[in-house]
C-alpha positions as CSV (number, residue, x, y, z in Angstrom):
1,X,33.5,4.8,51.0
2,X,32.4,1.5,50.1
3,X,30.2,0.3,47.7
4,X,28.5,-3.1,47.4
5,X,26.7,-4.7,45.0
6,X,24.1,-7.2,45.8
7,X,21.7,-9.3,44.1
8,X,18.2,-11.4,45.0
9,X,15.7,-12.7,43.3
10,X,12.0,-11.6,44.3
11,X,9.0,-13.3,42.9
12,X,6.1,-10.7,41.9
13,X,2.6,-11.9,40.9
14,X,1.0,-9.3,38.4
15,X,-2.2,-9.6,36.4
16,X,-2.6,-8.8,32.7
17,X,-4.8,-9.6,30.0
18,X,-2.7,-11.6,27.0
19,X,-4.5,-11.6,23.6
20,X,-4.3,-15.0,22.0
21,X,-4.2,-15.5,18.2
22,X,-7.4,-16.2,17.9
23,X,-8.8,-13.4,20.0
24,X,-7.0,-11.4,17.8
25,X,-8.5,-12.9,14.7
26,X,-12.1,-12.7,16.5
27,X,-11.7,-9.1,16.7
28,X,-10.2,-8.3,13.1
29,X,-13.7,-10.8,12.2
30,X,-15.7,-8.7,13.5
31,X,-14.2,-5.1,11.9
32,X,-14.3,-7.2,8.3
33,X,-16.6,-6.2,5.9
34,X,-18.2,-9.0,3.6
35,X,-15.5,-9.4,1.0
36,X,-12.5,-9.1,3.8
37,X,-14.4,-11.9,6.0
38,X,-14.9,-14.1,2.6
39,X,-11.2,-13.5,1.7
40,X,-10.2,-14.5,5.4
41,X,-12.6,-17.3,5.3
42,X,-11.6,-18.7,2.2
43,X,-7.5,-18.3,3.8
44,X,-8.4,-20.5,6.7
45,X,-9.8,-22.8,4.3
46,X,-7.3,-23.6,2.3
47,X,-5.1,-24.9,5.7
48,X,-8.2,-26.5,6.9
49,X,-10.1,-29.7,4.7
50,X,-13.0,-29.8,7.6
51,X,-13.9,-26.4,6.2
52,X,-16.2,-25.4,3.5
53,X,-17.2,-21.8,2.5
54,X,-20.0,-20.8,0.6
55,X,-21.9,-17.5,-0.2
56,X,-25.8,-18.0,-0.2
57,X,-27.3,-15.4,-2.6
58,X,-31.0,-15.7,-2.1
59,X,-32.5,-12.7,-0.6
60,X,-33.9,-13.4,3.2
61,X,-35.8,-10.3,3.4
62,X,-39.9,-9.9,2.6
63,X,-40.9,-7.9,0.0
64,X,-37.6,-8.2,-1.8
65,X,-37.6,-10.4,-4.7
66,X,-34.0,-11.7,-6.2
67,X,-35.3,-12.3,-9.5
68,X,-36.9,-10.1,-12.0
69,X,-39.5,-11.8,-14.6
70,X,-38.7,-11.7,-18.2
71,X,-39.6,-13.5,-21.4
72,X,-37.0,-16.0,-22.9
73,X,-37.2,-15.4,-26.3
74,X,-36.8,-11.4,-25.6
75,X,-32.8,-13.5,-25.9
76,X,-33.2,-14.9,-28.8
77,X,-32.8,-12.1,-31.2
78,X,-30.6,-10.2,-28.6
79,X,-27.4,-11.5,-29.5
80,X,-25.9,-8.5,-27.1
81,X,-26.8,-10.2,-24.7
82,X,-24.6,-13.2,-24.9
83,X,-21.1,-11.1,-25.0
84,X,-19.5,-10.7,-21.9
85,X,-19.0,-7.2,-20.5
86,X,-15.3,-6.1,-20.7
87,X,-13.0,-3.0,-19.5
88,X,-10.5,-1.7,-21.9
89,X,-7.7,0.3,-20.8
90,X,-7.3,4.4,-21.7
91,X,-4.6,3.0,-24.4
92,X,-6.4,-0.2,-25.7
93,X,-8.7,2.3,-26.6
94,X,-6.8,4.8,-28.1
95,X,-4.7,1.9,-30.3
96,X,-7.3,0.4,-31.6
97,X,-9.1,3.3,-32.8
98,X,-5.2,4.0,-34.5
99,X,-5.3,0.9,-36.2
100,X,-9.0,1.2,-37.6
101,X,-8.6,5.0,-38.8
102,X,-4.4,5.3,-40.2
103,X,-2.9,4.0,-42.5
104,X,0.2,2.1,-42.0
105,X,2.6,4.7,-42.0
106,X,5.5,6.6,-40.1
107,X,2.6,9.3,-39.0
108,X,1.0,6.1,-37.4
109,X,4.0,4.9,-35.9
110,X,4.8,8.3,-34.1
111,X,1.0,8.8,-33.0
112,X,1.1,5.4,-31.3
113,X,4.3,6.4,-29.8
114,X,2.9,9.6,-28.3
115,X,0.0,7.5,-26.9
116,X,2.5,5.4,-24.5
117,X,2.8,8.8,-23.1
118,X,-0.9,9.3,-21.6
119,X,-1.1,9.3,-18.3
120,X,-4.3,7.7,-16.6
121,X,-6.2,10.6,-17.4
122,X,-5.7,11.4,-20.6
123,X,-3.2,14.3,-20.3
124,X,0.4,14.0,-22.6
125,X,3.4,13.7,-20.1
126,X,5.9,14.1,-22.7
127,X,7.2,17.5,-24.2
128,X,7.4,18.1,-28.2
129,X,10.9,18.7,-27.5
130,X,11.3,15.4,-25.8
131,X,9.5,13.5,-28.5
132,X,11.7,14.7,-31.2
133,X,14.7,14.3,-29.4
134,X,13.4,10.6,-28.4
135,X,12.3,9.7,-31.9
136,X,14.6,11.5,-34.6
137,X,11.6,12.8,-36.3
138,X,10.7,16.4,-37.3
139,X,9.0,19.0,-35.5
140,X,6.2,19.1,-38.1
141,X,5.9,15.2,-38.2
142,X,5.4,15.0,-34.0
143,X,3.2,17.8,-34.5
144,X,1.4,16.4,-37.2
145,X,1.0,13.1,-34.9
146,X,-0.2,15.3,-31.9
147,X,-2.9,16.6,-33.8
148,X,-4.1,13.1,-35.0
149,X,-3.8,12.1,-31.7
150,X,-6.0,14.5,-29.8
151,X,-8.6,13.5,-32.9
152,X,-9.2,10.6,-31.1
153,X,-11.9,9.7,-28.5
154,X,-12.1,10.6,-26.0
155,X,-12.3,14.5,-26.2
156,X,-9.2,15.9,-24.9
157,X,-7.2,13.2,-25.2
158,X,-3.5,14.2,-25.5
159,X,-4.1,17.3,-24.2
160,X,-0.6,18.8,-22.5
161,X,-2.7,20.9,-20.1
162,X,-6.2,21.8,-18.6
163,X,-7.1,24.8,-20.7
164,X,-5.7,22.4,-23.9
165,X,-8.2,19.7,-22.9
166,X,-10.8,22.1,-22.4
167,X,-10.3,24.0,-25.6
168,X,-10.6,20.5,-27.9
169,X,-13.6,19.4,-26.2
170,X,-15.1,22.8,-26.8
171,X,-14.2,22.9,-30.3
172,X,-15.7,19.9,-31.0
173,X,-19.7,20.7,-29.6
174,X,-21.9,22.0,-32.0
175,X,-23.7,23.9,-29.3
176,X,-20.9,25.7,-27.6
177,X,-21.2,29.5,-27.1
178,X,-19.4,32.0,-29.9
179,X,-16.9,33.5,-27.8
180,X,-16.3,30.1,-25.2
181,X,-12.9,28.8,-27.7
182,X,-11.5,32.3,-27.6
183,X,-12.3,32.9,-24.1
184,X,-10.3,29.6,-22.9
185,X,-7.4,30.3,-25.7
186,X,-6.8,34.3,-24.5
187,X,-7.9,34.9,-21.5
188,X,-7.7,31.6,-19.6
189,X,-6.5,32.7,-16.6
190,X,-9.1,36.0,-15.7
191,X,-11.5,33.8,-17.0
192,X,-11.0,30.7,-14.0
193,X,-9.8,32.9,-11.3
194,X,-13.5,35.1,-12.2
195,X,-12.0,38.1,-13.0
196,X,-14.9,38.5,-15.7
197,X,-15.6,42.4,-15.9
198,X,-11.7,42.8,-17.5
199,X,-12.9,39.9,-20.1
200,X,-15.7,42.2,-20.6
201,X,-13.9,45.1,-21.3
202,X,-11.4,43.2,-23.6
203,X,-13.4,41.5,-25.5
204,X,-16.7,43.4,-25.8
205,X,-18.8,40.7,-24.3
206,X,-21.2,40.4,-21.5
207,X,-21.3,39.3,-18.6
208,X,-24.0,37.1,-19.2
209,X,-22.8,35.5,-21.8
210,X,-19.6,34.9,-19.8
211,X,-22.6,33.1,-17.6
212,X,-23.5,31.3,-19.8
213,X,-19.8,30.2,-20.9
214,X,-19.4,29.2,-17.6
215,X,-22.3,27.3,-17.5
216,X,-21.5,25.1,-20.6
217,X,-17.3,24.7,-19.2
218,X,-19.0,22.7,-16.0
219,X,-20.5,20.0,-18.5
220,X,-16.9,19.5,-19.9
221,X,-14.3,16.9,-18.0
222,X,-10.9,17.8,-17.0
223,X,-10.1,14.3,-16.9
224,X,-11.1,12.8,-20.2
225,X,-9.3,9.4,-19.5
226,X,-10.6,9.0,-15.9
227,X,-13.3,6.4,-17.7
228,X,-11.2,4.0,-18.6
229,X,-9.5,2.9,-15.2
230,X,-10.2,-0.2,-16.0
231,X,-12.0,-0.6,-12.2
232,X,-15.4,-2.3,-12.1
233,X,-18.4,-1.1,-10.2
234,X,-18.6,-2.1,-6.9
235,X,-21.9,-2.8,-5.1
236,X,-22.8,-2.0,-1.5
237,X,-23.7,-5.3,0.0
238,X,-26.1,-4.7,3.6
239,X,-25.8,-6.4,6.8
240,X,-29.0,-5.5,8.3
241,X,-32.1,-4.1,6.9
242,X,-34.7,-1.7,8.9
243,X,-38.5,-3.0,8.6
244,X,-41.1,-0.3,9.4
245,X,-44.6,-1.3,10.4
246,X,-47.0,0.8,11.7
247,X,-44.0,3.0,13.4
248,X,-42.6,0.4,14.6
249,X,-39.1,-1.0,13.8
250,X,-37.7,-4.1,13.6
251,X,-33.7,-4.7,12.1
252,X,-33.1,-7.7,10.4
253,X,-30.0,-9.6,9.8
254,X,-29.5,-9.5,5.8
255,X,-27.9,-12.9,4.9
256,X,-27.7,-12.7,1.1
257,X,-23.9,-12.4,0.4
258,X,-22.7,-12.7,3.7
259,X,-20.1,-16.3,3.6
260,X,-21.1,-19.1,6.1
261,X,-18.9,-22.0,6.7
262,X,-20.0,-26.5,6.7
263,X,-18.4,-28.9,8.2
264,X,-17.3,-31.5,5.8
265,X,-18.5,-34.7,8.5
266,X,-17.7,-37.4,5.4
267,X,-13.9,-36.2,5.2
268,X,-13.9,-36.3,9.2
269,X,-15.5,-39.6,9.8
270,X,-12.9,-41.1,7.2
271,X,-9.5,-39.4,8.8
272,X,-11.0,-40.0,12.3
273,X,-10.7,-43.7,11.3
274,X,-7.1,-43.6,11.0
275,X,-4.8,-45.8,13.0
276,X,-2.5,-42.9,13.1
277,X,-2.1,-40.6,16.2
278,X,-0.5,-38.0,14.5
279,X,-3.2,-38.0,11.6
280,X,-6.0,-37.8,14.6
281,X,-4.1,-34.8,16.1
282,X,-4.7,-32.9,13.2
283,X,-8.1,-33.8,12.1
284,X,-8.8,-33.0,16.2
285,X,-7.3,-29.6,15.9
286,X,-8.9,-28.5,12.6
287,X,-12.2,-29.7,14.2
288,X,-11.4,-27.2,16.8
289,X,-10.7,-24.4,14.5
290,X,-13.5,-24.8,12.2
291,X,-16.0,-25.1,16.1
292,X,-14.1,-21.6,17.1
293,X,-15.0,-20.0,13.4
294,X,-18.3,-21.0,13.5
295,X,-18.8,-19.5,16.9
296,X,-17.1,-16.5,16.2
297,X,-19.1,-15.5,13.4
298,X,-22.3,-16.4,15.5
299,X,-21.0,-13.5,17.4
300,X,-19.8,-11.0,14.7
301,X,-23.3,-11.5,13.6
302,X,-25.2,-10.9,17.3
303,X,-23.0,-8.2,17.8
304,X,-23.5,-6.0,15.1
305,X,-27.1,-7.2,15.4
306,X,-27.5,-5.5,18.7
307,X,-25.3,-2.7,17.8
308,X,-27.6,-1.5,14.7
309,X,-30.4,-2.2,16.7
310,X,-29.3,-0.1,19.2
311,X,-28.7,2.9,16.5
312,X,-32.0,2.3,15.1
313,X,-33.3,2.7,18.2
314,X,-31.3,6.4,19.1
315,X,-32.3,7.6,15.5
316,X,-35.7,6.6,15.4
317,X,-36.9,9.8,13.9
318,X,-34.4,8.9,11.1
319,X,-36.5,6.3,9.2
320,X,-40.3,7.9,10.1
321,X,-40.1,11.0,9.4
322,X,-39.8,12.8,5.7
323,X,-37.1,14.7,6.3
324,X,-34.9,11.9,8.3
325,X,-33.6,14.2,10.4
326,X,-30.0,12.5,12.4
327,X,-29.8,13.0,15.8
328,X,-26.3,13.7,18.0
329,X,-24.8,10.2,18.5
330,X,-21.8,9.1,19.5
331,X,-20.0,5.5,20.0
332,X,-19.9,6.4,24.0
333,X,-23.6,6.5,23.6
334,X,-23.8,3.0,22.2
335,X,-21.5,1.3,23.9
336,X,-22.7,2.8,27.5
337,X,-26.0,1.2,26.5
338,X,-25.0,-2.1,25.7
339,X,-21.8,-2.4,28.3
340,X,-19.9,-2.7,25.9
341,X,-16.1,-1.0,24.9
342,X,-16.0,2.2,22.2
343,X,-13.9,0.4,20.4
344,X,-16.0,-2.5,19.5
345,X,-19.1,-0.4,18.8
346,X,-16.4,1.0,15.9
347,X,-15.1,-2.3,14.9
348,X,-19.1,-3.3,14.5
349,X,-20.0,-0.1,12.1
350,X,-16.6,0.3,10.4
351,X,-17.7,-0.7,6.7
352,X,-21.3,-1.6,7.8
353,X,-24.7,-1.2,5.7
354,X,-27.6,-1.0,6.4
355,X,-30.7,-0.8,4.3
356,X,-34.3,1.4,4.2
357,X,-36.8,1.2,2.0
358,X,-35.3,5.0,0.9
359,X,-31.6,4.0,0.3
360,X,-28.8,2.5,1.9
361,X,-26.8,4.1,4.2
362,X,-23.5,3.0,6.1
363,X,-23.7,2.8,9.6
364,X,-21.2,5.5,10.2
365,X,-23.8,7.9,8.7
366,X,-25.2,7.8,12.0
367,X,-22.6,8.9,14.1
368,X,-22.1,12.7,14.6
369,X,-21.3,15.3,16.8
370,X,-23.9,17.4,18.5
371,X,-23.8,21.3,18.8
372,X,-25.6,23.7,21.6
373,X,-27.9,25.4,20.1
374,X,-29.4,28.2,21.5
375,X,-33.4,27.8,22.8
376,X,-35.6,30.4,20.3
377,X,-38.8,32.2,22.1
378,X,-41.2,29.5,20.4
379,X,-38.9,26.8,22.3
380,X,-40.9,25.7,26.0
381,X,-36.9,24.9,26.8
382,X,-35.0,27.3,28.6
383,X,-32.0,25.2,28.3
384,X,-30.0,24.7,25.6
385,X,-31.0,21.9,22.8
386,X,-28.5,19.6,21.2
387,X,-28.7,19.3,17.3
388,X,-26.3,17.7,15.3
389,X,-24.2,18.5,12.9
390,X,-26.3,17.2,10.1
391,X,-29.0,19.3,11.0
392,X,-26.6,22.6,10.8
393,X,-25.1,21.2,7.0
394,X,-28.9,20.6,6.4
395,X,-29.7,24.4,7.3
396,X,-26.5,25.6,5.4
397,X,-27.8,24.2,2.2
398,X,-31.4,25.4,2.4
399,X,-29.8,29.2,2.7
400,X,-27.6,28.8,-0.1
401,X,-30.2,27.1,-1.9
402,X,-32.4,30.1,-1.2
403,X,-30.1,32.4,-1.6
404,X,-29.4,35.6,-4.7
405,X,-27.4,34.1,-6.6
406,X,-26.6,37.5,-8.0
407,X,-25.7,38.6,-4.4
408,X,-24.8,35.2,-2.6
409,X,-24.3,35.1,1.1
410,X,-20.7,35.4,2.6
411,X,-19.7,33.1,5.7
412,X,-20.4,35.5,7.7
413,X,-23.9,36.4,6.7
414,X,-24.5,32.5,6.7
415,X,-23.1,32.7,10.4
416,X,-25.5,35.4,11.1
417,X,-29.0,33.5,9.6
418,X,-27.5,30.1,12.2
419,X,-27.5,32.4,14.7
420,X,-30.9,33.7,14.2
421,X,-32.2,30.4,13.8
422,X,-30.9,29.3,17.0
423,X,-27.4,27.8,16.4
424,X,-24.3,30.0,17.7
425,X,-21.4,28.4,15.2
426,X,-18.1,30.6,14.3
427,X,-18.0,31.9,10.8
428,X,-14.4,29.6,10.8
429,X,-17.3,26.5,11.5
430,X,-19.5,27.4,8.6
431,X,-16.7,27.8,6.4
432,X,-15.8,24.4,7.5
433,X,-19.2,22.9,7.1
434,X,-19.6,25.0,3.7
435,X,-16.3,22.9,1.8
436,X,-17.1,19.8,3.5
437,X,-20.4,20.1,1.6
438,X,-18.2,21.2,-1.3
439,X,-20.0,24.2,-1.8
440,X,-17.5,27.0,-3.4
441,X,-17.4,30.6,-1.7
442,X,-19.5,33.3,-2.3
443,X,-17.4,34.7,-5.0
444,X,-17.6,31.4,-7.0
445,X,-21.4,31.1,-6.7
446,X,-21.7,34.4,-7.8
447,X,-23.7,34.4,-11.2
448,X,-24.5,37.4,-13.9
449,X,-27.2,36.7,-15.6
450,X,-29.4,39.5,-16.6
């Protein structure tokens, strides 16, 4: 049997869709939030002299004034005023209250020693053992330090453990319940997992005043450090803002904070003059670049114009009535609307604000999945309604809310009171729903008071 081998060459004409570079960018535009299109602005700037960027921070909005009146000389005798705010770290903190209360000693030297040893948090990471072995001194000396060291502000710092941090932020309120230090020292462990009535038995004490211990434990932090990560507040900056009138809405553009770009025409005008066609090739092609940025945030601008518009529009209910109820919405809805893909309706909300007169709210908060729900007698529908699942976390709260708190509802009662009221959810759902809310189980809401 023979075998041959032959080759030819065939030429096939196929069409596809190649994404240049700066389609790419045009889309990653449009998905930036402020500060990521300021960042990327600012990046193209610094290859491109044609290009300035600026952030205007007037407000463009009616009715929303960027200044707030005040009298001068309220400064004058303020002197507060004129120091700059500034974020100290969990250890800056700690060493400089070292250095203001201790004496220069080798009890100071070992307490600063243990402080390297927070973690970001507050909590020790380091054994005694370790910190003997580590620093040649005594046991009583690194105890001694220990102690001096969970003196310090804030309250449980240098604690080696939860029910530790706990107990020295208890023993230092005034108002703290009689038995809550013993409680948390002895019987730590019946005490978190709720296991109250053997408590009650061991220590002759109530279970309302275990209540009530309870009660006070929630006002404490587990993470004493957690105020000194050193991160600065960060603001929620709008892109559109909803304007009611008469029941009517309008959405509006919000321009404060939101980068533009100029043209620097003098710089041009002077290059363009150059006798040199290499120098005109480049002051050409940066012309084009800055021409395609300033069209492409034209667009990022009209697109997420029309896409909150059309949201506003869907969730109308959302920003007249009192209870701004949220209707089922999806990004098919949006995009079938406006003939346009899912995936830029996503791009266009992801990180998106928009603004009421009653809060701000990220576009996203709109979105969300709609359940059947069953049509009651008092309902003129004999088909099913669609609610969303907003509406069913809404309905879970009010019955917890409303709930005995000395006999709260289980899952599956809750399950049972949806079903009543017209929504036919598993009790797997409502559990679902139930920690997504962060609302603890039955058991945990439980309370004893007399």
């Amino acid at each position: 049997m023979n075998f041959e081998q032959s080759f030819s060459q065939q030429q096939n004409q196929v069409q596809k869709m190649a994404m240049t570079q700066q389609l790419q960018q045009s889309i990653q535009m449009l998905q930036y939030n402020q500060e990521d299109l300021l960042n990327f602005l600012n990046q193209k700037a610094l290859g491109n002299p044609l290009i300035e960027v600026s952030v205007p921070q007037e407000r463009l909005i009616e009715n929303f004034p960027t200044t707030i009146a005040y009298n001068p000389d309220d400064d004058e005798t303020n002197y507060m005023n004129q120091i700059p705010d500034t974020y100290l770290s969990l250890f800056e903190y700690i060493y400089e209250q070292i250095h203001l209360t201790m004496r220069d000693t080798r009890l100071r030297e070992l307490v600063i020693w243990l402080s390297e040893y927070l973690d970001t948090n507050g909590y020790l990471t380091i054994t005694l053992e370790e910190a003997e072995r580590l620093t040649k001194a005594q046991p009583l000396q690194i105890l001694d330090a220990l102690v001096l060291l969970q003196q310090l502000e804030p309250g449980g710092v240098g604690a080696r453990n939860l029910q530790e941090c706990l107990m020295l932020q208890t023993e230092r309120h005034e108002d703290a319940p009689n038995m809550a230090y013993i409680i948390l020292e002895e019987e730590f462990d019946l005490f978190t997992n709720r296991k109250w009535k053997e408590i009650t038995r061991k220590l002759d004490v109530s279970l309302n005043e275990i209540q009530r211990i309870f009660d006070f434990i929630q006002t404490l932090t587990p993470y004493p450090g957690a105020l000194f990560n050193g991160e600065k507040e960060q603001f929620l900056k709008p892109d559109l803002f909803v304007e009611v009138d008469s029941k009517e809405l309008k959405v509006i553009s919000v321009k404060s904070g939101l980068p533009v770009i100029a043209f620097q025409s003098s710089y041009y005008e002077d290059m363009i003059q150059v006798k040199d066609k290499d120098v005109t090739h480049f002051i050409k092609e940066k012309q084009a670049e800055y021409d395609w940025l300033q069209r492409s945030l034209t667009q990022r601008g009209d697109t997420i114009l029309r896409v909150g518009t059309a949201i506003v529009k869907k969730q109308k209910g959302f920003f007249i009535l009192p209870d701004h109820p949220v209707q089922p919405l999806t990004l098919k809805d949006i995009a079938t609307e406006l003939e346009i893909h899912e995936s830029t309706v996503s791009r266009s909300i992801n990180d998106k604000y928009l603004e009421t007169t009653f809060g701000i709210f990220e576009l996203k908060h709109f979105f969300t999945n709609a359940l059947n729900v069953l049509a009651t007698e008092e309902s003129t529908s004999e088909q099913s309604e669609l609610v969303s699942t907003n509406e069913v976390k809404k309905k879970l709260i009010y019955f917890i809310d409303s709930e005995n708190k000395r006999k709260p509802l289980s899952d599956q009662k809750l399950t049972e009171l949806l079903a009543k009221d017209g929504v036919e959810i598993s009790r797997r759902t409502v559990a679902k729903y139930r920690e997504a809310l962060l609302i603890p189980t039955s058991l945990k809401r439980k309370r004893f008071e007399e």
